[in-house]
N, C-alpha and C positions, 0 to 999 in steps of 0.2 A: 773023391771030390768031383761034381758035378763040371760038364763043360764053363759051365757060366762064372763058377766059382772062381777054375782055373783062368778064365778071361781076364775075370776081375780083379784076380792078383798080378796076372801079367802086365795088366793095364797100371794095375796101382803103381807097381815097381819102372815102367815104363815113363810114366807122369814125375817120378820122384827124380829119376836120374836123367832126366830133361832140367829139370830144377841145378843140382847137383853138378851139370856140365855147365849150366848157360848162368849161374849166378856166383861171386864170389866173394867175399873178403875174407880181408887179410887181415893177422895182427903181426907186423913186421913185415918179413919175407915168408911166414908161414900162413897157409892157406888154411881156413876156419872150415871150409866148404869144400874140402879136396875132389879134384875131378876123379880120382880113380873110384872115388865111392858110385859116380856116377856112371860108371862102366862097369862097377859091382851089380850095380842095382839092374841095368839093363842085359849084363850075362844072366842073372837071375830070370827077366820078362823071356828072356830067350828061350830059357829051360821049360815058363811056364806054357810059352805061345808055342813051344815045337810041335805040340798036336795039331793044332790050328793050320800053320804054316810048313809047312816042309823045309822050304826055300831058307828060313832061319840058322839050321845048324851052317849053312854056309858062313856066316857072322861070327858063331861061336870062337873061331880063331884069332879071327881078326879081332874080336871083344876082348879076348884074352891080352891079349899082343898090346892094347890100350890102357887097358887096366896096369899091365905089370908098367909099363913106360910113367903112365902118371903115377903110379907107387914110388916109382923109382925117383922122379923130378920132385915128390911133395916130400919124400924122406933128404935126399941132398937139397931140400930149400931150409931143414934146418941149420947147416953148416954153410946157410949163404951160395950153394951153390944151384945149379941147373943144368938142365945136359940137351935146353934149347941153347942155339946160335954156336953151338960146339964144331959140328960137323954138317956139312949143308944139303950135301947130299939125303942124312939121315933125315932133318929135318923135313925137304920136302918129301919123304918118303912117309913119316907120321903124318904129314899134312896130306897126303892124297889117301892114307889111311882113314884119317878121319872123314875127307869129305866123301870117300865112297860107303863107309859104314854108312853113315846121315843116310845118304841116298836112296841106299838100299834098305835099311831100315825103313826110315817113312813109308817106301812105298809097301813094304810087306805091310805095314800097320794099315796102310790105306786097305789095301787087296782082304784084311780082317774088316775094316768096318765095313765093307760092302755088305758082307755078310749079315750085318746088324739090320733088321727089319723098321727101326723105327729113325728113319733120316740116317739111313747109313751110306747112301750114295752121295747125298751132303757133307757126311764127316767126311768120306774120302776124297770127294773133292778138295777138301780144305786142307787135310794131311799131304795133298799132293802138290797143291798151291804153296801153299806153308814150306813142306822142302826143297820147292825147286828156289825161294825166295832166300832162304835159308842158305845151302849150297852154295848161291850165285853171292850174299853176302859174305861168307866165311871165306871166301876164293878172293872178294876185292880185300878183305881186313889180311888174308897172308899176301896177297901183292901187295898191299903198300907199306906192311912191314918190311920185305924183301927188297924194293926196291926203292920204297920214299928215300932214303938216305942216297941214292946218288940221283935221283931226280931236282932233289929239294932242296938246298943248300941250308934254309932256315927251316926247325924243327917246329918250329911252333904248327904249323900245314899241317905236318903227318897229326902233330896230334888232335889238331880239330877233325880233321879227315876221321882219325879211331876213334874220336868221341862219336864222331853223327855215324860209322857203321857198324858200334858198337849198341849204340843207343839202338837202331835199326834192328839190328841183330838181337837184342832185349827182347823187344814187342814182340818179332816175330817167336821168338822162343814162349813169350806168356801166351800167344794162340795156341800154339804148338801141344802147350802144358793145360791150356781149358778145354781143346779140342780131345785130347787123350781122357782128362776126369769127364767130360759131356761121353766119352765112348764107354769110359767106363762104368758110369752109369748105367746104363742100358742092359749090363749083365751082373748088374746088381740082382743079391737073393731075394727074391721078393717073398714073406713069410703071411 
């Protein structure tokens, strides 16, 4: 398989599980959209971009480690259950899991689109822009899960709060997800 090919399934599976993490519903308490699928999909982009990036196999663990966690919460969501708000420690420790993955992901994606000759110093600036935006929202939506309930007295706050840096957090994810299909573009086979 040619380098470009390989891009452009990394890219594909990259774009998907951006989708996969940042959209959801539900029917009941079971998730239609499971996030492990979307840490399937991006250990997958990992496998594909290792040639590209070196810097990736560093991920591979911690992608594992995300994957099996959300398997594990979307399987005990059929029995009602979750193995969020159990243990607090553990929780912010999948919480700095995930925002460091995010981090360092984007930026290896960016440090690839440089590479791209046609507006690749563009996409990465956007990939770069886009995660730091990203990061800095997912960081205020676990602070004011964590702590709206002894700030707030009235619940109703938190949830408009989660509605606008959820909403927030949407957008930037559909950039996130145009700027990945625009990159993968570019190593599209052209026949």
């Amino acid at each position: 398989m040619s380098d470009k090919a390989v891009r452009y399934r990394g890219l594909t599976c990259t774009a998907w599980g951006y989708f996969f993490l940042n959209f959801d519903f539900h029917i009941g308490a079971i998730s239609i959209l499971p996030r492990f699928v979307g840490f399937l999909l991006l250990l997958c982009a990992i496998n594909f971009l290792l040639q590209e990036h070196k810097d990736l196999i560093l991920l591979r663990p911690l992608c594992v480690f995300l994957a099996v966690f959300h398997t594990a919460n979307w399987l005990l969501s059929f029995g009602g259950q979750t193995l969020d708000g159990k243990i607090v420690f553990f929780d912010l420790l999948v919480t700095a899991a995930v925002l460091y993955f995010h981090f360092q992901f984007l930026t290896d994606l960016a440090a690839l689109a440089e590479t791209c000759q046609e507006d690749g110093k563009k996409l990465a600036m956007r990939l770069r822009c886009c995660r730091t935006v990203y990061i800095l929202l997912s960081t205020a939506v676990g602070i004011t899960i964590t702590i709206s309930t002894a700030m707030w007295q009235d619940l109703k706050y938190q949830k408009y709060v989660l509605i606008l840096l959820g909403l927030a957090e949407g957008v930037v994810s559909l950039i996130i997800m145009a700027t990945l299909f625009g990159l993968r573009k570019r190593f599209q086979k052209t026949s």
